[in-house]
C-alpha positions as CSV (number, residue, x, y, z in Angstrom):
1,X,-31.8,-44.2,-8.1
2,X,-29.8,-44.2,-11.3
3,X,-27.2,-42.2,-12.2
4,X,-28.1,-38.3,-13.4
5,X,-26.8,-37.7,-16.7
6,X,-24.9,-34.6,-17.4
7,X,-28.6,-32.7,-18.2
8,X,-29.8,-33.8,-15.3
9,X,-27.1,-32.8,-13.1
10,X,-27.1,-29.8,-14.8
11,X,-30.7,-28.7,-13.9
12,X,-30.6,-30.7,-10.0
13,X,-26.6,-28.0,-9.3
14,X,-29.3,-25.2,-10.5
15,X,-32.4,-26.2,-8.6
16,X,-30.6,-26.2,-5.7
17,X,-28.6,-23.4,-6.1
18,X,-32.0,-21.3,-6.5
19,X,-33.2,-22.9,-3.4
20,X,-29.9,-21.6,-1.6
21,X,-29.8,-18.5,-2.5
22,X,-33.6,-17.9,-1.5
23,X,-32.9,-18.8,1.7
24,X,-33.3,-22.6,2.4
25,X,-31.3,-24.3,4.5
26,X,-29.3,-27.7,3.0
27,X,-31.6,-29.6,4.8
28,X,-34.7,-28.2,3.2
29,X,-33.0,-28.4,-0.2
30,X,-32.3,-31.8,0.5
31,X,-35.7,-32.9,0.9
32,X,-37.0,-31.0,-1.9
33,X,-34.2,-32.9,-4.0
34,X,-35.0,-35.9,-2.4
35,X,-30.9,-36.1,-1.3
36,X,-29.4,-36.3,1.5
37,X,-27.5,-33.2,3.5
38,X,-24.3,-34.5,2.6
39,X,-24.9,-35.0,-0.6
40,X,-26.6,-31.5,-1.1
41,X,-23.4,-29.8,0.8
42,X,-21.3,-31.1,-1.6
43,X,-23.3,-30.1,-4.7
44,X,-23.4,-26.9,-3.4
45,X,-19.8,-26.2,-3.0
46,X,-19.3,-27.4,-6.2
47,X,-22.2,-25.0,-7.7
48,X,-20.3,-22.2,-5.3
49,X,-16.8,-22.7,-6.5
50,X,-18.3,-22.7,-10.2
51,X,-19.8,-19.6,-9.6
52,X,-16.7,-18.3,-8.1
53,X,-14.4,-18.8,-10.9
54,X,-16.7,-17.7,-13.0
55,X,-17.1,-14.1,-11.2
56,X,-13.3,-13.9,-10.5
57,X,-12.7,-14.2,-14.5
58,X,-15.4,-11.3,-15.0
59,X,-14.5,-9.4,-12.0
60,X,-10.8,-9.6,-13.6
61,X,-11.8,-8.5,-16.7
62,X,-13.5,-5.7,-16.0
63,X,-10.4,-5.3,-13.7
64,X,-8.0,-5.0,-17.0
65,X,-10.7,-2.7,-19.2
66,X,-10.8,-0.1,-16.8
67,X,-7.1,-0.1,-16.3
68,X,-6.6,0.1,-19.8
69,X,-9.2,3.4,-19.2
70,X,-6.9,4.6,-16.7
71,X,-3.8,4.6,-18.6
72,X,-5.2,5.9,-21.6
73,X,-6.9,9.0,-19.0
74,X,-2.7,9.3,-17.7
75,X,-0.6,9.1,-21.0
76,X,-3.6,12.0,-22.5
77,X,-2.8,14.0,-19.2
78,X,1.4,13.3,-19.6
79,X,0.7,15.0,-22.9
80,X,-1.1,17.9,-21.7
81,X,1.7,18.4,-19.3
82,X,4.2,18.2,-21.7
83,X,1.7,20.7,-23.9
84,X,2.2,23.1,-20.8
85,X,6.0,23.3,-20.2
86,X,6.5,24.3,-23.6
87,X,8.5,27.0,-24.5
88,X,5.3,30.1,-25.7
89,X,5.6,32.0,-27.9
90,X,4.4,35.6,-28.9
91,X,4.5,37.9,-31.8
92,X,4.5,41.5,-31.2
93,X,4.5,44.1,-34.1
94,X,5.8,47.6,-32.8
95,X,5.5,50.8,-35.0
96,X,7.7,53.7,-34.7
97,X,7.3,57.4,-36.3
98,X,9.2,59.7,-37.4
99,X,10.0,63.2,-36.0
100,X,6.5,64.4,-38.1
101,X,4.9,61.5,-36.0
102,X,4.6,59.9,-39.5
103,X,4.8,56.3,-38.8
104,X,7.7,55.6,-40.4
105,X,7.0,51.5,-40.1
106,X,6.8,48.7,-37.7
107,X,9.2,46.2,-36.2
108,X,8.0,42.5,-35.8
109,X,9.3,41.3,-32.0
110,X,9.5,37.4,-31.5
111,X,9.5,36.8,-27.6
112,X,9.8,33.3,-26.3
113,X,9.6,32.5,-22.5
114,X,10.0,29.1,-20.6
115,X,6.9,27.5,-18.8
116,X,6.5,25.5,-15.6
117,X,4.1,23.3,-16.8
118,X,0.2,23.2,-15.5
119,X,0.2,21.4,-12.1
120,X,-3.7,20.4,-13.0
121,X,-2.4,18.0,-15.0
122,X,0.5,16.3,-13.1
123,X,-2.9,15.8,-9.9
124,X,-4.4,13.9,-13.0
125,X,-1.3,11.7,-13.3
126,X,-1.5,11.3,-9.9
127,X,-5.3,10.6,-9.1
128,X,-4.7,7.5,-12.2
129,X,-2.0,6.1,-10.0
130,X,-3.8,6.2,-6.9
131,X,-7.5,4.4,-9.2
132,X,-4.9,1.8,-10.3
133,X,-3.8,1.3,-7.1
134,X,-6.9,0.8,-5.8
135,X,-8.4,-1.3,-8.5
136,X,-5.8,-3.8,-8.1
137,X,-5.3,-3.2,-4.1
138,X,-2.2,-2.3,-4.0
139,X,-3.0,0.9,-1.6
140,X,-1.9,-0.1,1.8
141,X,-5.2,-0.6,4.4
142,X,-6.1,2.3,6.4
143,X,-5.0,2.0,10.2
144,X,-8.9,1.9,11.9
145,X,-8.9,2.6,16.0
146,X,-11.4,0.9,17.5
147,X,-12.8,2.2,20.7
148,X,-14.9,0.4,23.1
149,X,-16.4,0.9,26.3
150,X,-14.3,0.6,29.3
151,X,-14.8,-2.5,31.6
152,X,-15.5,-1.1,34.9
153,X,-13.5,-4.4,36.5
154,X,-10.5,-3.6,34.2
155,X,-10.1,-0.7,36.9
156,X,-10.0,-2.4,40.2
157,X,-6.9,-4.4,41.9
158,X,-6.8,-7.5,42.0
159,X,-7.6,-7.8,45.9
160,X,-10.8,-5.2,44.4
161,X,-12.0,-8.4,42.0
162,X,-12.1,-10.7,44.3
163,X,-14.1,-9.2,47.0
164,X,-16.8,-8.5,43.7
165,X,-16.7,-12.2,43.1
166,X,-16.8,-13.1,46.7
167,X,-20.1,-10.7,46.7
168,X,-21.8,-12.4,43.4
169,X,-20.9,-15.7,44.7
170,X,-23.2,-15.0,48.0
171,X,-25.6,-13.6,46.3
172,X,-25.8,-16.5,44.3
173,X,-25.7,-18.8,47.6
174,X,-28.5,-16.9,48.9
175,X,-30.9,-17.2,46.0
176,X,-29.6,-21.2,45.8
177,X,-31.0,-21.8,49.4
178,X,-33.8,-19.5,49.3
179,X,-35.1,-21.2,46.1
180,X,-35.5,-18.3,44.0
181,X,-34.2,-18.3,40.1
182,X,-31.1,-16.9,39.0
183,X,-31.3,-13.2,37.6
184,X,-32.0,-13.5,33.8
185,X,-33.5,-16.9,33.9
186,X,-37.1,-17.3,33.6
187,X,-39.4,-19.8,35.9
């Protein structure tokens, strides 16, 4: 068989990639390709590591556009933090009268008091950190217990285990000479 040209080799890395990802097994996409397993099992770890790279630069850059999201979501919400602690101010006009209960003008009062600053916003600043985090997986894995069934032989002494396996080992004996068929097994 000649040489595939690049075209050719082209369509054959797809053809069989389509078969593999419907199901077939590198046998059956070798004799559809008329190639041999080998042959086919290298193609397609080629065609797989293509399609890796290709996905990892994708994945990546989807990666950096929704950090830049992100930081754009925390520098907006350091702002409105820094809007918060600032110093407000508010204008108060008083009016006085006179002894006739004439009012005899007003006096404009300036008062200023310090802020603490919106806590909303800092649990913004905070949830960005933790979505970077997690984008890029820099968040430590959660500790996962597993439970499982306990093995009723994990409880018995060792003197305990072997009796059982002197008992199963009869048993066995007996269904050996009597000519009936292990348990599980089918005649």
């Amino acid at each position: 068989m000649p040489p595939l040209n690049p075209a050719q080799r082209a369509d054959r890395d797809e053809q069989a990639w389509r078969l593999r990802v419907a199901g077939k097994t590198e046998f059956e996409i070798a004799q559809a390709l008329n190639m041999s397993q080998p042959g086919v099992h290298r193609l397609l770890d080629r065609v797989e590591q293509r399609v890796l790279r290709e996905h990892k630069q994708l994945v990546l850059r989807l990666k950096a556009r929704e950090h830049g999201v992100l930081e754009l979501v925390r520098r907006e919400a350091l702002a409105g933090y820094e809007r918060s602690r600032k110093e407000a101010t508010s204008n108060t006009t008083t009016v006085s009268s006179d002894a006739d209960g004439k009012g005899a003008g007003g006096r404009l009062v300036k008062k200023t008091e310090g802020r603490d600053g919106d806590p909303a916003w800092l649990a913004v600043i905070l949830q960005t950190h933790d979505r970077v985090a997690n984008l890029w997986g820099l968040q430590s894995p959660k500790r996962v217990e597993v439970a499982r069934e306990a093995d009723p032989m994990e409880q018995l002494s060792q003197a305990e285990l072997l009796m059982e396996l002197e008992k199963e080992l009869d048993e066995e004996r007996r269904r050996l000479t009597s000519g009936a068929a292990p348990e599980g097994a089918e005649l």
